[in-house]
KOLKELO-679943 format. One record per atom (N, C-alpha, C): residue number from 1; residue in one letter; atom name; x, y, z. Coordinates in nm, 4 decimals. Example, Ala and Ser with C-alpha at 12.3 -4.5 7.8 and 13.67 -1.06 7.14 Angstrom:
2
{1, a, N, {1.3190, -0.5690, 0.7800}}
{1, a, CA, {1.2300, -0.4500, 0.7800}}
{1, a, C, {1.3200, -0.3300, 0.7800}}
{2, s, N, {1.2850, -0.2250, 0.7080}}
{2, s, CA, {1.3670, -0.1060, 0.7140}}
{2, s, C, {1.2900, 0.0030, 0.7870}}
***
This chain:
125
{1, x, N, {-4.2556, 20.3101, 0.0146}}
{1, x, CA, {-4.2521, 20.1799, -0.0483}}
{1, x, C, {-4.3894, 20.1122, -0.0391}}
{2, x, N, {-4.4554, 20.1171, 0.0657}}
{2, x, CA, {-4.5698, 20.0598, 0.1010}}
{2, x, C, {-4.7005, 20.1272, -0.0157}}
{3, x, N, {-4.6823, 20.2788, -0.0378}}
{3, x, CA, {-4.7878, 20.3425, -0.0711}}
{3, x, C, {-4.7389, 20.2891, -0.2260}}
{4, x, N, {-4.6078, 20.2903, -0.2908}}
{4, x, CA, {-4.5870, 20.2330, -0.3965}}
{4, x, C, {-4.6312, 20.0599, -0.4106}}
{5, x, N, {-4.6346, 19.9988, -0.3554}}
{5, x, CA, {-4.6952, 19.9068, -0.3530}}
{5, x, C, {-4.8358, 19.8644, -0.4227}}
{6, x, N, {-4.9093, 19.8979, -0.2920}}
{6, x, CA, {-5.0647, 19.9578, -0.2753}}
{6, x, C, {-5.1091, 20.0242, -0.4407}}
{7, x, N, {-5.0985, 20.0752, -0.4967}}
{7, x, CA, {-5.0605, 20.1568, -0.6290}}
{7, x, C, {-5.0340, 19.9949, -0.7139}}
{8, x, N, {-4.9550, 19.9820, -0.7349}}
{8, x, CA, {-4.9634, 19.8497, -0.7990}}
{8, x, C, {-5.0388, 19.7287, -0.8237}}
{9, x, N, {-5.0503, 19.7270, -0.6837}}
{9, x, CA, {-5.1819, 19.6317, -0.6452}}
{9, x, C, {-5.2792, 19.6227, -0.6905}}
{10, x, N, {-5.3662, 19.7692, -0.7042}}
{10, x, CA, {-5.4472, 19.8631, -0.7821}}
{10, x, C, {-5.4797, 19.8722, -0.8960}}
{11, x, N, {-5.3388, 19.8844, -0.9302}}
{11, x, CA, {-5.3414, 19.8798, -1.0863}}
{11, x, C, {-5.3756, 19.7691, -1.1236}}
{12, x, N, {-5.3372, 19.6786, -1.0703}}
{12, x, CA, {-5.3421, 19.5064, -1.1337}}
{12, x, C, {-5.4707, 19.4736, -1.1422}}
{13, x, N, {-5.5695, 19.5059, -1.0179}}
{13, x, CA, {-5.6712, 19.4368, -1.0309}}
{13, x, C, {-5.7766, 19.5589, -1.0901}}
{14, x, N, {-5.7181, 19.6765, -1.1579}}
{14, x, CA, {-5.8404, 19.7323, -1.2456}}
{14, x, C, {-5.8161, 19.6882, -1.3279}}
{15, x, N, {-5.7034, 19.5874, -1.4191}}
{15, x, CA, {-5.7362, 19.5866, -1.5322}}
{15, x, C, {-5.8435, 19.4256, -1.5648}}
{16, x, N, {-5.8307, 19.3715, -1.4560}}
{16, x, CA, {-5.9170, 19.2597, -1.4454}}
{16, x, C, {-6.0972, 19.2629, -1.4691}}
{17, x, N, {-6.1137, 19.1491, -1.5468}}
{17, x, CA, {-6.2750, 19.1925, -1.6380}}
{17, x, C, {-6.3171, 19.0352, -1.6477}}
{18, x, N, {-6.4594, 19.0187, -1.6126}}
{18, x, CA, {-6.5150, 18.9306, -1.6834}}
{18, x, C, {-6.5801, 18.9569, -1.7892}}
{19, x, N, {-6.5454, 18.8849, -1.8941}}
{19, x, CA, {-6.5558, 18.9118, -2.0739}}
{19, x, C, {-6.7123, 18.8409, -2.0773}}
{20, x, N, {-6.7707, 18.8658, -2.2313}}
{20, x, CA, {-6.8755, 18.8056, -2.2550}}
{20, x, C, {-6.8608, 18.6611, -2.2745}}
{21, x, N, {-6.9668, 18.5956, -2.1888}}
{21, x, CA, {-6.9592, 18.4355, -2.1921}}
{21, x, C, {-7.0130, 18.4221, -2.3120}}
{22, x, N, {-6.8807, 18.2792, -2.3982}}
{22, x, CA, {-6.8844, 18.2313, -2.4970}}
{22, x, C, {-7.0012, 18.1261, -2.5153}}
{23, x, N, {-7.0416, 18.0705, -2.3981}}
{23, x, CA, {-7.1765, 17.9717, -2.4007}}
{23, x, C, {-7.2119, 17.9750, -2.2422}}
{24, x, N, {-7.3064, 17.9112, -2.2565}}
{24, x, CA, {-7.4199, 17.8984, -2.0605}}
{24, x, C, {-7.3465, 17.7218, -2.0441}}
{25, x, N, {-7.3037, 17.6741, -2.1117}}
{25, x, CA, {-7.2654, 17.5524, -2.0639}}
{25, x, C, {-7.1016, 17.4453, -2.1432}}
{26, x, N, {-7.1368, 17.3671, -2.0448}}
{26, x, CA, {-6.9513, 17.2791, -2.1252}}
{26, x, C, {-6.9910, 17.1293, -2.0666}}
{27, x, N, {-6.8730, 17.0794, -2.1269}}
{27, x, CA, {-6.8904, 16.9426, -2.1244}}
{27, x, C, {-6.7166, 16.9137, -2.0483}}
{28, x, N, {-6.7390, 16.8581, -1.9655}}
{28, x, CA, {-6.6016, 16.8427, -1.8841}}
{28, x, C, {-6.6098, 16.6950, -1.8749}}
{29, x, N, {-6.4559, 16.6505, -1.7898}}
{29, x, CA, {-6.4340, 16.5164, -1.7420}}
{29, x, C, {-6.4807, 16.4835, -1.5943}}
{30, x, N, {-6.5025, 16.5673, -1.5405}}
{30, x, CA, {-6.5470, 16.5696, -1.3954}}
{30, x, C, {-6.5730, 16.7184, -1.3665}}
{31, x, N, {-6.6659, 16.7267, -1.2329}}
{31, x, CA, {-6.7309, 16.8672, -1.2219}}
{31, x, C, {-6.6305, 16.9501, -1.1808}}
{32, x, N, {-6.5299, 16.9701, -1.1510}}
{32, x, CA, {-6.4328, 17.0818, -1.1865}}
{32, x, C, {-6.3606, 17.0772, -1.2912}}
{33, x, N, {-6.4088, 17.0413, -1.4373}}
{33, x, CA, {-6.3636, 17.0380, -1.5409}}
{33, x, C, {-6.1602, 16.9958, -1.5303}}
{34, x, N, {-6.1203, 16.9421, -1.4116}}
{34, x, CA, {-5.9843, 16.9418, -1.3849}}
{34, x, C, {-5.9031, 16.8401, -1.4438}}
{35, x, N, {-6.0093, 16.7275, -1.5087}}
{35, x, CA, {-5.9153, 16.6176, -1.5638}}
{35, x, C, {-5.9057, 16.6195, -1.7437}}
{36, x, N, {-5.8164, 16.6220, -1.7923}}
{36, x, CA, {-5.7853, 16.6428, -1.9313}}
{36, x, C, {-5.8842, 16.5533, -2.0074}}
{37, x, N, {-5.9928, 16.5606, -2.1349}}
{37, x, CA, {-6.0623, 16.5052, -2.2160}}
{37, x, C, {-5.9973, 16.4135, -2.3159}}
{38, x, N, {-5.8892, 16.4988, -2.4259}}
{38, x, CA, {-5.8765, 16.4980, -2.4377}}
{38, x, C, {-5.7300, 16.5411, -2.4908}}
{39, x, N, {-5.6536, 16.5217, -2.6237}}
{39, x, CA, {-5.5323, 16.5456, -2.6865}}
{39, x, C, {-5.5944, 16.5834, -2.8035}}
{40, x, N, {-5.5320, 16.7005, -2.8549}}
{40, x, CA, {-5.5494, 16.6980, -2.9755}}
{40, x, C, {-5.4147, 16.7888, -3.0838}}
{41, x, N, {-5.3874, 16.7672, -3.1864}}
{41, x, CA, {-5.2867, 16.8633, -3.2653}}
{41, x, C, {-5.3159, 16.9726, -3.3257}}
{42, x, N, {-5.2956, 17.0715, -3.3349}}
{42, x, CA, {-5.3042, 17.1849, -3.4097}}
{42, x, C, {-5.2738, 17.1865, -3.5418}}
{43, x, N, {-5.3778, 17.1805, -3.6199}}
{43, x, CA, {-5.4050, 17.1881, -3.7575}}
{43, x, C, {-5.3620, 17.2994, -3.8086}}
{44, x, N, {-5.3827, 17.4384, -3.7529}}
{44, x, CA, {-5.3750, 17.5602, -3.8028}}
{44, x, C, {-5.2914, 17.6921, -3.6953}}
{45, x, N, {-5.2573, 17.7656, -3.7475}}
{45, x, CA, {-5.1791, 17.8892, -3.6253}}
{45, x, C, {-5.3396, 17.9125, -3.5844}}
{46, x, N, {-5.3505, 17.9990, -3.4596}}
{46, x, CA, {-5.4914, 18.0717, -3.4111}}
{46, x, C, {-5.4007, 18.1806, -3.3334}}
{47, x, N, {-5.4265, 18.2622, -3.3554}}
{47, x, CA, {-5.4027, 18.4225, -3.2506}}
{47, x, C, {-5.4868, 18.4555, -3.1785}}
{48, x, N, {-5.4774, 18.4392, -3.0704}}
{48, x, CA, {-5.5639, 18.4841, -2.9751}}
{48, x, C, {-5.6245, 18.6143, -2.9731}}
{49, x, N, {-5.7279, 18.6123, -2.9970}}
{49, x, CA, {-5.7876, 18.7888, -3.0346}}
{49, x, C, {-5.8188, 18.8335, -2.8570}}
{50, x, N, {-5.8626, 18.8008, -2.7543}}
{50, x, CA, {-5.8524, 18.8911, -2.6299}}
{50, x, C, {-5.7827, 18.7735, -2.5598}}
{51, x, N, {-5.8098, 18.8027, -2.4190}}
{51, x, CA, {-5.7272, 18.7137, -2.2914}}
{51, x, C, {-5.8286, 18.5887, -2.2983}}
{52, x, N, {-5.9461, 18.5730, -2.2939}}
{52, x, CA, {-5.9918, 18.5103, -2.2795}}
{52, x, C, {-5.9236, 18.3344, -2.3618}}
{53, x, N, {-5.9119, 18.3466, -2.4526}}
{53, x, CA, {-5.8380, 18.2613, -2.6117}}
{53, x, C, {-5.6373, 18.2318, -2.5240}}
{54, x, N, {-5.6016, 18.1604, -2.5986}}
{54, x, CA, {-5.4646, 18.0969, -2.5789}}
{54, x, C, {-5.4375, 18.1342, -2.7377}}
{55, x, N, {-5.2896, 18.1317, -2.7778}}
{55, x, CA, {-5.2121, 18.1048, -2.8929}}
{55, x, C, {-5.2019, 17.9631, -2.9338}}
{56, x, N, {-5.2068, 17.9075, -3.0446}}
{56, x, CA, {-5.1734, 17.8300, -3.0857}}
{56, x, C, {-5.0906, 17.7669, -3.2304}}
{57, x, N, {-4.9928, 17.7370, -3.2070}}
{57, x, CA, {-4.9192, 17.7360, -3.3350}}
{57, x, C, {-4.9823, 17.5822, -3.3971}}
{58, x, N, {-4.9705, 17.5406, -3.5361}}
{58, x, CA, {-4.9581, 17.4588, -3.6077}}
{58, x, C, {-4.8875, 17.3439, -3.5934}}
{59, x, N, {-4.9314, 17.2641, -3.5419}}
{59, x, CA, {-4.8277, 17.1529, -3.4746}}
{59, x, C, {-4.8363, 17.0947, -3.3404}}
{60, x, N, {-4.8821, 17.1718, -3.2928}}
{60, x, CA, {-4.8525, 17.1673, -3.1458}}
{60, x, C, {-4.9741, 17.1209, -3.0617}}
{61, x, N, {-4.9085, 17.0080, -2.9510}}
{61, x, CA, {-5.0410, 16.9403, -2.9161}}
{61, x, C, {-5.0825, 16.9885, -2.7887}}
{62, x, N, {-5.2354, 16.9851, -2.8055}}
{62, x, CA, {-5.3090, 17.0550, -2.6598}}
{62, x, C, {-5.3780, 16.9512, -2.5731}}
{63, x, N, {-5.4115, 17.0179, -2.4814}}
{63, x, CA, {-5.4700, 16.9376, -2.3630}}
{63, x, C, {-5.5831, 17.0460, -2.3693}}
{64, x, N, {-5.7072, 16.9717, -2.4155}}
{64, x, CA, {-5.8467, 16.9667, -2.4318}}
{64, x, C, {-5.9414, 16.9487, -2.2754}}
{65, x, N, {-5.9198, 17.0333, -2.1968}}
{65, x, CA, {-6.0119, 17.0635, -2.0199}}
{65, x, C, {-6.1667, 17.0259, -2.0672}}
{66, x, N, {-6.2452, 17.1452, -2.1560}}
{66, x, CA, {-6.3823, 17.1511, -2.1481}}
{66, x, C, {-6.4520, 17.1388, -2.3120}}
{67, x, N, {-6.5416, 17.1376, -2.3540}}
{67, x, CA, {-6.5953, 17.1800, -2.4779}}
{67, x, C, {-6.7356, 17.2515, -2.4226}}
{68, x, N, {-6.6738, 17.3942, -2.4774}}
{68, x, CA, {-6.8381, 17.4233, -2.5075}}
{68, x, C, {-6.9596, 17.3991, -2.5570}}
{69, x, N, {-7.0397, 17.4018, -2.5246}}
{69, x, CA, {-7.1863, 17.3755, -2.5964}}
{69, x, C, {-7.2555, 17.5016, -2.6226}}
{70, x, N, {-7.2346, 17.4655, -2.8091}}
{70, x, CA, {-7.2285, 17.5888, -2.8962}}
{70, x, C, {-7.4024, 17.7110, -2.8883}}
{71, x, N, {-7.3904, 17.8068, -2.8657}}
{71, x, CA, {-7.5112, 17.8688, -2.8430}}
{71, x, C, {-7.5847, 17.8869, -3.0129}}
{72, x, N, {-7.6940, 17.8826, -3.0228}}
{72, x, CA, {-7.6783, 17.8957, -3.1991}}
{72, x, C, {-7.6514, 18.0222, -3.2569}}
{73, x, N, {-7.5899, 18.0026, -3.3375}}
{73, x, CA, {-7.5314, 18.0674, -3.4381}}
{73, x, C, {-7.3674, 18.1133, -3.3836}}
{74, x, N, {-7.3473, 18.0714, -3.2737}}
{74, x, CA, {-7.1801, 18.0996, -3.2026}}
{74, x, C, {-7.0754, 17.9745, -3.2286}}
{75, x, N, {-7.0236, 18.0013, -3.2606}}
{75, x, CA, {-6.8697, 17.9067, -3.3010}}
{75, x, C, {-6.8698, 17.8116, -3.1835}}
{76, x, N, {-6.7896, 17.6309, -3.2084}}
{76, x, CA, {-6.7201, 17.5946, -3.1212}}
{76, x, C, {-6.6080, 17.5976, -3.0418}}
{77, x, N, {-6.6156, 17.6035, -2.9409}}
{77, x, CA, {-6.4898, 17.6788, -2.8950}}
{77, x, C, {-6.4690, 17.5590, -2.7828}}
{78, x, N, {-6.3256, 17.5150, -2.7344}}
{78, x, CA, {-6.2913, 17.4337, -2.6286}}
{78, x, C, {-6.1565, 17.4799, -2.6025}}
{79, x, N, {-6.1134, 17.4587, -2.4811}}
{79, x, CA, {-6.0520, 17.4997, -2.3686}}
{79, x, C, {-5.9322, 17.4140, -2.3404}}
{80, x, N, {-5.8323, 17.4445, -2.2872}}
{80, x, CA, {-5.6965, 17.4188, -2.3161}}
{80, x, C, {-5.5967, 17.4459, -2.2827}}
{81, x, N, {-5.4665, 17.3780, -2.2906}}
{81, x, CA, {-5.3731, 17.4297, -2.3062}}
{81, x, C, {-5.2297, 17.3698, -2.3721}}
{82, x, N, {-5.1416, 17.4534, -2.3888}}
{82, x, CA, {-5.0273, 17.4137, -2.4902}}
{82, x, C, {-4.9494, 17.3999, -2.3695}}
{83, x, N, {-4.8198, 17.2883, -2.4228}}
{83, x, CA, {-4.6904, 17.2998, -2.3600}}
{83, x, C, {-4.6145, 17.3846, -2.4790}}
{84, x, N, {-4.5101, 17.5352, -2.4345}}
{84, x, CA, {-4.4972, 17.5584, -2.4712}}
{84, x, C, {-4.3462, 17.5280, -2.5198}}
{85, x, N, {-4.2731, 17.6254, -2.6074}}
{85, x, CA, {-4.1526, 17.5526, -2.6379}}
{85, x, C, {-4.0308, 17.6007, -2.5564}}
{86, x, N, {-4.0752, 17.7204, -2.5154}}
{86, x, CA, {-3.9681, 17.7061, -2.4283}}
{86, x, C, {-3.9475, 17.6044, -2.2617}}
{87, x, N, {-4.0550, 17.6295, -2.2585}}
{87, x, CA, {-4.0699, 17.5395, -2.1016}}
{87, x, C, {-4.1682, 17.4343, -2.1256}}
{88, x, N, {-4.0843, 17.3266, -2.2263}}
{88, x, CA, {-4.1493, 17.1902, -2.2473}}
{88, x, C, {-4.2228, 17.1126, -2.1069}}
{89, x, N, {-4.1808, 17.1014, -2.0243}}
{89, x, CA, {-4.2005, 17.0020, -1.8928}}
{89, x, C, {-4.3126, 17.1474, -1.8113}}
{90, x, N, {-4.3912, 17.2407, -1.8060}}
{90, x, CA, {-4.4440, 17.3215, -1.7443}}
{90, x, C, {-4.5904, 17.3000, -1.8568}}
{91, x, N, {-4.6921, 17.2871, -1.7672}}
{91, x, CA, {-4.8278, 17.2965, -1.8250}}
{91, x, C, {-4.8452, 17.4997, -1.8796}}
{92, x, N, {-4.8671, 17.5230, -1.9794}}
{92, x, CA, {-4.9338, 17.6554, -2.0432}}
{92, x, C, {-5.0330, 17.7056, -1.9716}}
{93, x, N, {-5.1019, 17.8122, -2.0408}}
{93, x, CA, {-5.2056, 17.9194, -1.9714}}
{93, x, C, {-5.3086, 17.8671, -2.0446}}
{94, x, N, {-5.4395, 17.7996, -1.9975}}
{94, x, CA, {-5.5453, 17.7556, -2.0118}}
{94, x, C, {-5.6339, 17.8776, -2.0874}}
{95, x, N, {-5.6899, 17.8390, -2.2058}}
{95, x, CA, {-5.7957, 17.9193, -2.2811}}
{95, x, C, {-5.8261, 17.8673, -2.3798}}
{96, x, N, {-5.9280, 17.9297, -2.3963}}
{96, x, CA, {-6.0177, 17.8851, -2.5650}}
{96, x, C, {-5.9584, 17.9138, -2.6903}}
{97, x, N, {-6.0162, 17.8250, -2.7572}}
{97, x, CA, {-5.9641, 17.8070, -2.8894}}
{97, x, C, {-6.0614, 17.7630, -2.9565}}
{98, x, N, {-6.0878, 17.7821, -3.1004}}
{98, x, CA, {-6.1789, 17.7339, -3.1653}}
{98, x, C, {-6.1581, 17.5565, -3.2102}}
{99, x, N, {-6.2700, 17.5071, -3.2067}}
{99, x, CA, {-6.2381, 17.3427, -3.2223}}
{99, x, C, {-6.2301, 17.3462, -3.3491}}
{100, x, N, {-6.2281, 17.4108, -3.4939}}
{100, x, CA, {-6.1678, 17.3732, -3.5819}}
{100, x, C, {-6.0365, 17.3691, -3.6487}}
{101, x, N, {-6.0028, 17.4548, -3.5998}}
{101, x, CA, {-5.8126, 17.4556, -3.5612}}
{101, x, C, {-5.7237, 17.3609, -3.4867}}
{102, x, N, {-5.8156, 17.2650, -3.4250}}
{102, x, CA, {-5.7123, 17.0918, -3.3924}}
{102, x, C, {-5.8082, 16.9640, -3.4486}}
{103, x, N, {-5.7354, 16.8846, -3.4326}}
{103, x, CA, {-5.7671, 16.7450, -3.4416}}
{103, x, C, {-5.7638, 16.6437, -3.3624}}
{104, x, N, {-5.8884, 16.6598, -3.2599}}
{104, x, CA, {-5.8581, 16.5356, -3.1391}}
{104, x, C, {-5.7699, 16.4238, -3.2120}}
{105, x, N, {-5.7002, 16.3950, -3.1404}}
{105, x, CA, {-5.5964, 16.2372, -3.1212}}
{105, x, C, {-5.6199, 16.1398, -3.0245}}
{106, x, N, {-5.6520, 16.1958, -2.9077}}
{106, x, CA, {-5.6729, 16.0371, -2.8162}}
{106, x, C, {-5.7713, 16.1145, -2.7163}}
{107, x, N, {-5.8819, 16.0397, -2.7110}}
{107, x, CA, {-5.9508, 16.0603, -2.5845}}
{107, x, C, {-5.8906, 16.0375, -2.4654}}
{108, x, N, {-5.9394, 16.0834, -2.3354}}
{108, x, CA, {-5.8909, 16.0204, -2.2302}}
{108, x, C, {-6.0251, 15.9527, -2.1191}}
{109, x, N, {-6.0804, 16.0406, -2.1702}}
{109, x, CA, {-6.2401, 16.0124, -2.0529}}
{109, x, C, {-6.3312, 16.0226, -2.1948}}
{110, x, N, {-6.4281, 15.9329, -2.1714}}
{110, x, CA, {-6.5470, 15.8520, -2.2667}}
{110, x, C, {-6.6842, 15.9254, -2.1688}}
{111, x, N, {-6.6191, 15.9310, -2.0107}}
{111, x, CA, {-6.8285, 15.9597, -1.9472}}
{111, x, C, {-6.7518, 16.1061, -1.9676}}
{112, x, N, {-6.8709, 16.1651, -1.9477}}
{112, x, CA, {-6.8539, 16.3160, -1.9110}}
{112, x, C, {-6.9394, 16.3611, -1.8706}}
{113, x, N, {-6.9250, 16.5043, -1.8540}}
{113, x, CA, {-7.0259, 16.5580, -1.7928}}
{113, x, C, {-7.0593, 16.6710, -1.8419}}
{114, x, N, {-7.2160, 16.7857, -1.8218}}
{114, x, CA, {-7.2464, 16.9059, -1.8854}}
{114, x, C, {-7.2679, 16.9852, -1.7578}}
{115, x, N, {-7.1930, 17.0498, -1.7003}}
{115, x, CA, {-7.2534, 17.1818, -1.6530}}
{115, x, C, {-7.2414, 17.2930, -1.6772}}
{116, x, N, {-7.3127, 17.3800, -1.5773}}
{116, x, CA, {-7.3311, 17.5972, -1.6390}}
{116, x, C, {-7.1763, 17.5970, -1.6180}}
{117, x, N, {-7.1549, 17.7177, -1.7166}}
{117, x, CA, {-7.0361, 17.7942, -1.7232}}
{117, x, C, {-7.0708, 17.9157, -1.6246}}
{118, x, N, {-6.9540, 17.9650, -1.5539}}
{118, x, CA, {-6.9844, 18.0878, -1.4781}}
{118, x, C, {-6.8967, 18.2165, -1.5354}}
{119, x, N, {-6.8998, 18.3066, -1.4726}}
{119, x, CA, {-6.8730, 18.3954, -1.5428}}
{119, x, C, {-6.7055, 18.4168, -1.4894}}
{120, x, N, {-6.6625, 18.3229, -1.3900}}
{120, x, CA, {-6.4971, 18.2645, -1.3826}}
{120, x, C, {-6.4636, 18.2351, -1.4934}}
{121, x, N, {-6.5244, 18.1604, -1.5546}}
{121, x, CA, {-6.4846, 18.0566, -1.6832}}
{121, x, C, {-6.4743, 18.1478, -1.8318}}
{122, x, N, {-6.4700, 18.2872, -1.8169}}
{122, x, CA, {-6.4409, 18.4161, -1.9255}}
{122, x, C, {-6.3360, 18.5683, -1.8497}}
{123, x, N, {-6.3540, 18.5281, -1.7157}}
{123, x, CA, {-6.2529, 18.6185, -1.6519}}
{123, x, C, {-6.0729, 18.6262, -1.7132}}
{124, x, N, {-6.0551, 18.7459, -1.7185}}
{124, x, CA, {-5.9277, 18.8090, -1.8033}}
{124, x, C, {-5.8943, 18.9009, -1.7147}}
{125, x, N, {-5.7526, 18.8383, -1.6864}}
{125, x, CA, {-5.6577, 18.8942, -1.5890}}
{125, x, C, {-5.5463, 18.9440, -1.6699}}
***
């Protein structure tokens, strides 16, 4: 049981990767990016193309963590998450999404802040 275990364990954390960082920096509400920016609605479906990205359906409102600060010629992308529909009252799995697929609705924090992104902030578990 133990060696079956161990084996599992294993498995789990080879499939774990830090992905290519989407930008060197973000714009948060405080320096652990932990307090929500914003709200915004989903304009459009988005499919998450790797782990890094969240799903997002059409309709559905997110909680806006970070915004990237776009590298040139790389898309905007900000950070997030959905309540989903089955487990309305449970916060979602935090990831990127492109910022043209919602529509901020209400700010929450006006100061903010810019710091480096690390290479936590693209890790795919």
């Amino acid at each position: 049981m133990v060696i079956l275990l161990c084996v599992g364990l294993l498995h789990q954390t080879a499939r774990a990767a830090i992905m290519d960082k989407l930008s060197d920096n973000k714009i948060c509400g405080d320096a652990e990016c932990s307090h929500v920016l914003s709200m915004a609605t989903a304009l459009d479906d988005f499919i998450a193309p790797d782990c890094r990205f969240i799903n997002i359906k059409k309709g559905q409102m997110v909680y806006v963590y970070s915004k990237l600060i776009p590298e040139e010629g790389a898309g905007v992308f900000w950070s997030g998450s959905v309540y989903s529909e089955r487990y309305v009252h449970q916060m979602g799995i935090i990831g990127y999404f492109p910022a043209t697929v919602v529509k901020e609705t209400h700010k929450f924090r006006e100061d903010t802040v810019q710091i480096p992104t690390t290479g936590m902030d693209f890790y795919c578990d």
